[in-house]
C-alpha positions in Angstrom: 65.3 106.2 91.8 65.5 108.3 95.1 67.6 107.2 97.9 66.4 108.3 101.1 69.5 107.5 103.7 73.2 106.5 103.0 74.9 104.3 105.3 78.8 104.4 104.9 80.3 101.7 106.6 84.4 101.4 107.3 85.8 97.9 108.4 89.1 98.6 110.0 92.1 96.8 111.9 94.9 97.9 112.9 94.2 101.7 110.9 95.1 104.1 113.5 97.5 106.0 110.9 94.6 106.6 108.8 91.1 106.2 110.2 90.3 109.7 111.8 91.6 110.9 108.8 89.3 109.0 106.8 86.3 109.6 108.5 86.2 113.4 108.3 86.5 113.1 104.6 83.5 110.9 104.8 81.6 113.6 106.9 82.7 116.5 104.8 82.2 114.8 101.6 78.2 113.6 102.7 77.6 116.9 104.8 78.2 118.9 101.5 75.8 116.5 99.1 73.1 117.2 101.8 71.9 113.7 102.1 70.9 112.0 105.3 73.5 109.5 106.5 75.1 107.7 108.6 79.0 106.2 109.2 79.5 103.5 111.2 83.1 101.7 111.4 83.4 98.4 112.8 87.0 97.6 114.7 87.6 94.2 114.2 89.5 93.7 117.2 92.4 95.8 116.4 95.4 95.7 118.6 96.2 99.2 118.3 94.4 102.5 119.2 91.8 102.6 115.8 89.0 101.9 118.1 90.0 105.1 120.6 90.5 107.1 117.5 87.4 106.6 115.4 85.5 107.0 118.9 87.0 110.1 119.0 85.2 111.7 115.8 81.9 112.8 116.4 78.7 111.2 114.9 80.3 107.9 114.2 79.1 104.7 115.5 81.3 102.3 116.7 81.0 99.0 116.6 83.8 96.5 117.8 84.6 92.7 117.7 85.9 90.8 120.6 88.1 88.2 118.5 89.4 89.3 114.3 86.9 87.8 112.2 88.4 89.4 108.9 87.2 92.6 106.9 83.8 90.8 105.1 82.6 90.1 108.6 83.1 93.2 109.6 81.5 94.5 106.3 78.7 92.0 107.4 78.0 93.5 110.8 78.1 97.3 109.4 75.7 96.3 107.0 73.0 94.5 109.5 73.6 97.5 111.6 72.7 100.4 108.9 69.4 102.1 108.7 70.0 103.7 105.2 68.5 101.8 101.8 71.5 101.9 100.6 75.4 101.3 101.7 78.8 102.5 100.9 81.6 100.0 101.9 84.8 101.8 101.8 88.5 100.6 103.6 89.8 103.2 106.3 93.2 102.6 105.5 93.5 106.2 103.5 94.0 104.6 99.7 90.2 105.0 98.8 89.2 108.9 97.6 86.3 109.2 99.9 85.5 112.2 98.9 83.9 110.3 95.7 81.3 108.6 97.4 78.3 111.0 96.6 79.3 110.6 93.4 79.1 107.2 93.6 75.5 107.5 94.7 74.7 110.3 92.1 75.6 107.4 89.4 73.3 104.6 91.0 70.4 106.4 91.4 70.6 108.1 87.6 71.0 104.7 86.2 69.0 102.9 88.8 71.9 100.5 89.8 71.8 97.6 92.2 75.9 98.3 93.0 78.3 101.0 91.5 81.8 99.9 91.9 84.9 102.3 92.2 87.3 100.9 89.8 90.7 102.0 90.6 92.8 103.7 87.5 96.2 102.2 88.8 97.4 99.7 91.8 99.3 101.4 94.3 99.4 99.0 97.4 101.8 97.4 99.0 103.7 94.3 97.2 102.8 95.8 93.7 105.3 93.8 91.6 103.0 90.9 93.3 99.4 92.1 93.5 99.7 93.6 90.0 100.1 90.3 87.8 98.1 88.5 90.6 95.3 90.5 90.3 95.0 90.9 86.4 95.1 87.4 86.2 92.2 86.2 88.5 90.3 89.3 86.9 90.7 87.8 84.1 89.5 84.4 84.8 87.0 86.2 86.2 85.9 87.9 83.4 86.5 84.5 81.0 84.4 82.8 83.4 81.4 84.9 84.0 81.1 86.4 81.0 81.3 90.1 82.3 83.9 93.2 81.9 85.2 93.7 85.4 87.3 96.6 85.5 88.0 96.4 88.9 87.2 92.8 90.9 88.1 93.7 94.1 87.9 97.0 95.1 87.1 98.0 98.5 84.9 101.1 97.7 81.4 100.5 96.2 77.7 101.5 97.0 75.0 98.7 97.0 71.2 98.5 97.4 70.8 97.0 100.8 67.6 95.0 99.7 69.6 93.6 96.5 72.3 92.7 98.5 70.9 90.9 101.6 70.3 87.4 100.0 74.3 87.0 99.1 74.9 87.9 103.1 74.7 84.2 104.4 77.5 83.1 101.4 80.1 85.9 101.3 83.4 84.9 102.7 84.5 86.6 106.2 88.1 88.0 104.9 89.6 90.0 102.0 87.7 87.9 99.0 84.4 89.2 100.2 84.1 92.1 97.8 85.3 89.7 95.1 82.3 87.5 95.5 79.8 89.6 96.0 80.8 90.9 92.5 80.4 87.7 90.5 77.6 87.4 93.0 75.0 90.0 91.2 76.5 90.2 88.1 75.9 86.3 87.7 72.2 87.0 88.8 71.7 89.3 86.1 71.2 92.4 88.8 72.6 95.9 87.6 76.4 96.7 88.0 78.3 99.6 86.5 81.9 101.1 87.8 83.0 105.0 88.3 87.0 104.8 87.6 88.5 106.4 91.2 92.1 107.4 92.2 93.7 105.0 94.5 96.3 105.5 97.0 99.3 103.8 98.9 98.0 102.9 102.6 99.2 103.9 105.6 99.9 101.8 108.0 100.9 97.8 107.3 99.0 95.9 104.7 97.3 92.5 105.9 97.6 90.9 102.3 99.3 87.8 102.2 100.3 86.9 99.1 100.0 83.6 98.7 97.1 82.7 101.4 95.1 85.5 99.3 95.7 84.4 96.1 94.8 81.1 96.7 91.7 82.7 98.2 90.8 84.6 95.4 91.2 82.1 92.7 89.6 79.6 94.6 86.3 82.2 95.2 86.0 83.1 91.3 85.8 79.3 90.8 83.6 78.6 93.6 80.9 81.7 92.8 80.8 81.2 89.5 80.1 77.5 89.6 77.5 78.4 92.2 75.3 81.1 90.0 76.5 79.2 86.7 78.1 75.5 86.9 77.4 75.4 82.8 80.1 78.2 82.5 82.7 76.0 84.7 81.6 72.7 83.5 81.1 72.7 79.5 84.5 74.1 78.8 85.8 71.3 81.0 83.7 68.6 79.2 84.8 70.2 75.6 88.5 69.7 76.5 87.7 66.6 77.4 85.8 65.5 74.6 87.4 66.7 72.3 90.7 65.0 73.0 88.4 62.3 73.6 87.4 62.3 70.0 90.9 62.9 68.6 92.2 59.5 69.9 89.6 58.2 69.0 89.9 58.8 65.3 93.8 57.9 65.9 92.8 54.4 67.2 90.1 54.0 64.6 92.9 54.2 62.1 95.0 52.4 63.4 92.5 49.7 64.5 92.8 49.6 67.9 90.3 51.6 70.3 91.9 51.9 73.8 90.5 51.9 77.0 91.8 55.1 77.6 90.1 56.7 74.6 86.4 55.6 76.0 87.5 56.8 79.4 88.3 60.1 78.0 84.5 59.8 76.3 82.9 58.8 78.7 84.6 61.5 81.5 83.4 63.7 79.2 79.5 62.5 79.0 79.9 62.9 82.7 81.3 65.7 83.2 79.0 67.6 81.1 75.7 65.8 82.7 77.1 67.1 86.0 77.3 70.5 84.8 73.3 70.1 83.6 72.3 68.7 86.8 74.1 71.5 88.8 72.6 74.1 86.4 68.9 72.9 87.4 69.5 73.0 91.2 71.1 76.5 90.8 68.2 77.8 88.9 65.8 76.2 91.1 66.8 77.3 94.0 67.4 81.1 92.3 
């Protein structure tokens, strides 16, 4: 596999402090691996003078929003606006080493990858007696629920094959959980996903991470994707709790003669549940 342009696209708001920064490092770092490219940062209305700045760095194109629509739509109008066949997301908020993104490249196209993920070796943002717990739970659940090792769920650096990625545009979230579900996205369709373990660095500037409005958004998206590319995963294990506590009172009431209306309920709910799980299983794989 030969890639024949590289699009590197930076979402920003609000990154003054970092972005011109940033996008030298993304110059330097493509200029010396000698492949055509091409950086494009989308300002998603920021409030401050990112849009001025990045302008300001020759051989970027700028895009800008009128209103904030949040980093995946920004991520979203990067990508429909690249030329290259394949994409490099990366935050230009300074914590990302961009310097690894030919590397990045170097690993998809020796393993023929449909994404390459950097996974980053420690957290270093802001709130990090939050985030930290927080995130290694809903990876996690992540991981228990699709089935896959996910070093790294949510970081904002990877490279994707633009034509392997296009299909999940029209369902990815417009804010921070985008990178999440496009994650669970291919690696519930079966499509090739490996990580590179990266360095990972405090940000400059002020984080837009809210930690319980995130949260809530992330745990809700694992859910939510993996019932959509896999209801049997999220559905079964309900069914089996179910059922089998079902079955336990059951044999209670058995011996003791008296079969409650609770007991079938719980039998029942659990017939139900997993018949749901079945029918949502077809649609998904029907309309895969």
């Amino acid at each position: 596999m030969k890639f024949n342009k590289v699009s590197v696209i930076v979402p920003a708001f609000n990154e003054e402090e970092a972005i011109v920064e940033d996008l030298h490092g993304i110059i330097e770092a493509m200029e010396a691996s000698r492949r055509d490219f091409e950086v494009i940062v989308v300002d998603d209305a920021s409030t401050d003078r990112t849009y001025e700045m990045a302008c300001s760095v020759p051989g970027v194109k700028v895009l800008k929003h009128r209103q904030n629509r949040g980093g995946g739509f920004s991520r979203n109008t990067g990508i429909k606006a690249s030329t290259g066949d394949v994409f490099v997301v990366v935050d230009g908020d300074g914590t990302y080493p961009v310097r690894d993104i030919p590397g990045l490249i170097d690993h998809m196209e020796e393993h023929e990858l449909d994404m390459v993920v950097g996974a980053r070796k420690k957290e270093s943002g802001t709130v990090k007696f939050i985030r930290g717990p927080v995130k290694w739970f809903i990876r996690t659940l992540a991981q228990v629920m699709s089935g896959f090792k996910i070093p790294d769920l949510n970081s904002g650096l990877r490279a994707i094959r633009k034509d392997a990625f296009m299909p999940y545009m029209k369902i990815l979230p417009w804010g921070h959980s985008w990178v999440s579900t496009i994650t669970l996205a291919m690696l519930s369709d079966g499509l090739q996903v490996d990580y590179v373990p990266i360095d990972y660095y405090r940000r400059k500037g002020k984080s837009t991470f809210h930690p319980i409005k995130d949260t809530s958004s992330y745990l809700t998206l694992v859910i939510r994707t993996v019932t959509w590319f896999n209801p049997l995963k999220v559905f079964m294990p309900i069914s089996l709790v179910i059922g089998l506590l079902g079955l336990y009172w059951l044999v209670w009431d058995i011996i003791n003669w008296d079969i409650r209306t609770a007991t079938v309920l719980l039998i029942v709910g659990a017939i139900q549940v997993a018949a749901i799980g079945l029918l949502a299983d077809l649609i998904s794989k029907r309309g895969g």
